[in-house]
N, C-alpha and C positions, 0 to 999 in steps of 0.2 A: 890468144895463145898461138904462138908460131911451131911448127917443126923442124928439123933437121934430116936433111939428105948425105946422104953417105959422100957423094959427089955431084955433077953437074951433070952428067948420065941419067943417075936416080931421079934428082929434079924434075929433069923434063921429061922420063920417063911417067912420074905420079901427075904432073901437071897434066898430060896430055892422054892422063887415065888409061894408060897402057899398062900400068903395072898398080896394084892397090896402094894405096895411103893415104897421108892428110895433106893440106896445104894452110888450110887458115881454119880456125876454129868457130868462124862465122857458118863458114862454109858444111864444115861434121868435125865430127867428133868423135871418138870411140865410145864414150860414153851417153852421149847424148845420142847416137846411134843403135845401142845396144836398148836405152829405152825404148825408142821406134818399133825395135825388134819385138821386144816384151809386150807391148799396146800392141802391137797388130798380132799375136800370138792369141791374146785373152781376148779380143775383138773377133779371131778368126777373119783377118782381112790379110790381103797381099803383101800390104808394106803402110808404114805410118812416115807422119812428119813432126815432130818436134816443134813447139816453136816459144815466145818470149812467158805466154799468157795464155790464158784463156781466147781472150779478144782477138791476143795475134793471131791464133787459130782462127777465128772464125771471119775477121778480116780478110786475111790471104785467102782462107780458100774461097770467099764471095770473088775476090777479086781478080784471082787466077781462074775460076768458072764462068761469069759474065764480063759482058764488053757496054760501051756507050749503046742503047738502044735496048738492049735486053731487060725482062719483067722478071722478079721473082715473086712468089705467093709466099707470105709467110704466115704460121700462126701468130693471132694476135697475144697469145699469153702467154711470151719469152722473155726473159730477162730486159730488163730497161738497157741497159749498155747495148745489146745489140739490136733493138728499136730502134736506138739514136742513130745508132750505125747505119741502119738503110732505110732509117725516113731522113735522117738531117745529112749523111755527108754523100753515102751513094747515089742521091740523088742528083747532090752536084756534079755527078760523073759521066749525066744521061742513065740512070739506070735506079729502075722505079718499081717499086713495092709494094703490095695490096696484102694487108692486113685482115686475115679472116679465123675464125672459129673453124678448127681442119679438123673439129669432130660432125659438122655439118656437112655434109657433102654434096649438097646443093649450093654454099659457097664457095666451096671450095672450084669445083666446075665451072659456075658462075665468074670467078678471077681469071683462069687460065685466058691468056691470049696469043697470037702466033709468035707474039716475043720471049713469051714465058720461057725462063732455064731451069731455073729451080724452084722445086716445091721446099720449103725448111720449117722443120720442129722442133723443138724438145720433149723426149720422150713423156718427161713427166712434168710441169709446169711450171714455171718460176714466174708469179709466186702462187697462183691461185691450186695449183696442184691436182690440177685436171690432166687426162691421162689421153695422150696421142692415141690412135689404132695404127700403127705403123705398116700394117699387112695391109689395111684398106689404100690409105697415102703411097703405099708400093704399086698399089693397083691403078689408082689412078696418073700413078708416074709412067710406069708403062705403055697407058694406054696414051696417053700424052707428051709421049715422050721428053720426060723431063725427070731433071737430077733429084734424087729424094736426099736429102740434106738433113741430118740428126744432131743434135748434139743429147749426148749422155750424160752427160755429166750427174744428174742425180742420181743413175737408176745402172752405174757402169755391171759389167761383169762380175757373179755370175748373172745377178739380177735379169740383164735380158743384155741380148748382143743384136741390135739395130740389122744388121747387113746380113744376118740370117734371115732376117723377115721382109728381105728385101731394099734395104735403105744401099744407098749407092757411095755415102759418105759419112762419116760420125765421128765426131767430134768431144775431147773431153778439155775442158778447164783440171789438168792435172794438178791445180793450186786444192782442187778439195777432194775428196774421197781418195783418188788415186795414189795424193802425196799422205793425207788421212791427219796431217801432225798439224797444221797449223804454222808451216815454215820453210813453204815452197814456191813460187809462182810457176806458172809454165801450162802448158795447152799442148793438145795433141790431133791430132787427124787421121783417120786408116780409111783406106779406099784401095782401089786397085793402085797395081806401079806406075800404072799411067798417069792417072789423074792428082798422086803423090807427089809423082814429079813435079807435074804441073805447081803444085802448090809449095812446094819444098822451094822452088826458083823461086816464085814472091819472095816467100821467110827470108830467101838470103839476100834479095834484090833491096827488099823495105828493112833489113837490117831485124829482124823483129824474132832473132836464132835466140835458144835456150841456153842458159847456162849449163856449164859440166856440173858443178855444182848443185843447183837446182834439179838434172835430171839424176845423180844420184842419188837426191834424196826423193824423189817419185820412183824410184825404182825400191830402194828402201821399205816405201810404204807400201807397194803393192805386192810384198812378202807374205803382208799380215791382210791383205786387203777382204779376203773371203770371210776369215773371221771376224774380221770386223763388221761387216755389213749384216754379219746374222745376228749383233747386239745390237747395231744401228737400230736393224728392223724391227725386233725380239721389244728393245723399249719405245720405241714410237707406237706400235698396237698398244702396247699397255697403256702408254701420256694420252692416246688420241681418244680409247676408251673410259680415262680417267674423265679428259676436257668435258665430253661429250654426255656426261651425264653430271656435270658440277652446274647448278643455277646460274651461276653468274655468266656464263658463256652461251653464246647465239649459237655460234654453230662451229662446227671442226671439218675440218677438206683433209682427209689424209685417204687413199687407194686402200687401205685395208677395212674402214668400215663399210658395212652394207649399206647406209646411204647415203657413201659416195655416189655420183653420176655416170660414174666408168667403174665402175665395183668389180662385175664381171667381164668386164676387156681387161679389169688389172689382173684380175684371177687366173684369167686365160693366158693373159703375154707375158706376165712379169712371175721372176722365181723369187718372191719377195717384195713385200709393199715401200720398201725405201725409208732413209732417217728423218725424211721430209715432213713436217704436218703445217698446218694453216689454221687459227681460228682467231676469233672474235666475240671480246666482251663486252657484257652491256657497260655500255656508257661510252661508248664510240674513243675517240682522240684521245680524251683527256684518263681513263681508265685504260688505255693499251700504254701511257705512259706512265699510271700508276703501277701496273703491274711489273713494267719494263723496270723498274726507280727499286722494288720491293725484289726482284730474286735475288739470291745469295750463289745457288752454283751456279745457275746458268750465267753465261756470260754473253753483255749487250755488245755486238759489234756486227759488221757486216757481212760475213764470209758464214761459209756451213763447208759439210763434209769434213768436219775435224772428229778429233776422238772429244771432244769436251764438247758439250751441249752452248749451243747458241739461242739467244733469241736476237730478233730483229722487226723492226718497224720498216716494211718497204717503202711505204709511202714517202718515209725521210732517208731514204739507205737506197736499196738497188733500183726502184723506181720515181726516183726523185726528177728527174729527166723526161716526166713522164707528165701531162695535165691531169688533173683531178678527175675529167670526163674520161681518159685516155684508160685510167686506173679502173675507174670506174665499170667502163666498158669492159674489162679482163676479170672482174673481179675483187680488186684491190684496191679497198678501199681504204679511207682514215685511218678506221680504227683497227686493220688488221695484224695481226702479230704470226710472225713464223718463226718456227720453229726448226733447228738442226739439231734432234736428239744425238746425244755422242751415248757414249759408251760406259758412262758411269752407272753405278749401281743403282736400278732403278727404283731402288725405295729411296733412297735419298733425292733424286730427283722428282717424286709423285709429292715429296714433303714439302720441299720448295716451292713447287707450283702451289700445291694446297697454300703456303703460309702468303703466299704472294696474292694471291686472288680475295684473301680474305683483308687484304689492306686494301682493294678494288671499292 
C-alpha cells in the first residue's frame, strides 16, 4: 500500500520525517500503528512493534538483540518453533543457546557466561505448563546484566503484565488470545522506545511487517479480550478438575490445581490461571489418539487462544521438531494431549470429554 503527497514539498518533507506520515506500508501503517499503541497500553510498556507472526516477533527481536558471538539462556519448555529457531538456525549465525529448567536456579546461574544477552521464557509453558517466576529471572537479569525476554502469549493482560515484574521485553503471538477468533496471524513486541526501534528496523529490513488487515482484526479482538479470558479461565478450573479425578487419566498440569508444581508462584503472579491445560491418558500414543478421533466439540488442530476449545497432540503438532528425548526432557511426551479450553458452555464441554474418554 502506497500513499499520496499533496506535492513534492510534502514528499520530501515525510520522507525525511520532518513533518508526520506514511510512505510504504511495509514500513507503518495507521493501523497497524494504532495496534502497537493498544499492546503496549495493556502491557504498560513504552511502545510495541507489530510484526508478520508470532515467529516474526520473536525472530527479529533475537536478532535485533544478539550479534555473532553472543550466548542466550533459554528455558527449555518453549514452544518447539522457537527451539528450532535457536538450536537449528541461530546457531548458524555464531550465536548459541543453553537450554535449562529457569525454575532451577542453580542452572540457570550455572548457563550464564560473559557472552550471555539474553535470559528468555514463556510466562506459562508450552506445552508442559509449568509456570516461569519472572520476578526471580528479573533478579537474576539484573544482577547479570542481561535482557529478560518474555513471551505471553498464553497468560497476556489482565492475567499478568511481564515488564511490571520486571521483564525487559515481551512478546505476543497475537494470532491467539489477543486476536481470540481464529482468523488472524500476526505477533507483537513492547519494550522500551529504544529497544522497539531496534527491533521494528529488523521487521521492516527482513520484510516480516503485519498486515492492515490482520492488525484490525487483533485489535477487534482485544475489545472483548478481558471477558474473554475470565471464561477461558472460569472453564479450564472446572475441565482440569473434572480430568483430574476421572480414572482413565494419569495426570493433568494446568496452574490452578494445588498439585501443580508452581501452584503457589501461579497464585502469587498470575490474576488467573489461563485457558491452558495439559494431561495424559492411560494407554500412552495410541489412547491420546483414541480420544483425539472421539470428541465432537472440541476441535483437533494446532493453534489455541481461540474462543472454541482445541485439543492437540504436541508431540505430532507444535513439538514435532523436537527428538522424543528432547520432549521428553520438557515433559512431553507421546501420549500427551493439550488442551485450549474456549469459551463454550462448559457443560457441554465436560460432556464431551466425558463421552470421549469412555471410547479410550
Amino acid at each position: 500500500m502506497n500513499y499520496e503527497y499533496a506535492d513534492a514539498d510534502e514528499g520530501l518533507s515525510v520522507f525525511k520525517k520532518e513533518k508526520p506520515g506514511y510512505i510504504y506500508t511495509r514500513e507503518s501503517n495507521p493501523t497497524t500503528d494504532l495496534l502497537s499503541q493498544v499492546v503496549a497500553l495493556i502491557e504498560e510498556g513504552e511502545a510495541a512493534a507489530v510484526a508478520a507472526s508470532g515467529m516474526a516477533a520473536i525472530s527479529s527481536t533475537f536478532l535485533a538483540l544478539v550479534k555473532p558471538g553472543d550466548h542466550i539462556i533459554s528455558s527449555a519448555a518453549i514452544y518447539g518453533g522457537t527451539r528450532a529457531l535457536l538450536r537449528d538456525h541461530l546457531s548458524t549465525l555464531g550465536i548459541q543457546t543453553s537450554f535449562v529448567d529457569v525454575n532451577d536456579q542453580a542452572q540457570v546461574e550455572a548457563a550464564i557466561t560473559p557472552k550471555s544477552k539474553i535470559l528468555y521464557t514463556e510466562v506459562v509453558a508450552n506445552s508442559n505448563l509449568s509456570v516461569a517466576d519472572i520476578a526471580f529471572l528479573d533478579k537474576v537479569a539484573q544482577q547479570r546484566g542481561l535482557l529478560l525476554v518474555v513471551d505471553n502469549t498464553f497468560t497476556p493482560p489482565p492475567i499478568i503484565q511481564p515488564l511490571k515484574l520486571g521483564a525487559h521485553v515481551v512478546i505476543h503471538s497475537a494470532t491467539k488470545y489477543l486476536g481470540g477468533h481464529g482468523d488472524l496471524i500476526g505477533g507483537v513486541v513492547v519494550s522500551t522506545k529504544e529497544i522497539v526501534k531496534q527491533i521494528s528496523q529488523t521487521i521492516k529490513l527482513y520484510g516480516g511487517s503485519m498486515s492492515p488487515f490482520n492488525a484490525w482484526l487483533a485489535l477487534r479482538g482485544i475489545k472483548t479480550l478481558g471477558v474473554r479470558l475470565e471464561r477461558h479461565c472460569s472453564n479450564a478450573l472446572r475441565i482440569a478438575n473434572f480430568l483430574s479425578q476421572h480414572e482413565k487419566v494419569i495426570q493433568v498440569s494446568y496452574p490452578g490445581l494445588p498439585n501443580h508444581p508452581q501452584h503457589p508462584l501461579a497464585k502469587r503472579q498470575l490474576k488467573g490461571f489461563g485457558g491452558m491445560l495439559a494431561f495424559e491418558v492411560k494407554g500412552g500414543l495410541n489412547a491420546g489418539k483414541a480420544l483425539i478421533n472421539s470428541v465432537q466439540i472440541c476441535n483437533f488442530t494446532a493453534s489455541l487462544g481461540e474462543i472454541d476449545t482445541i485439543i492437540t497432540h504436541p508431540a505430532s503438532t507444535s513439538h514435532v521438531a523436537l527428538s522424543p528425548q528432547e520432549r521428553e526432557a520438557i515433559g512431553v511426551s507421546d501420549g500427551l494431549i493439550r488442551l485450549s479450553v474456549g469459551i463454550e458452555e462448559i457443560d457441554d464441554l465436560l460432556a464431551d470429554l466425558k463421552q470421549a474418554l469412555e471410547r479410550v
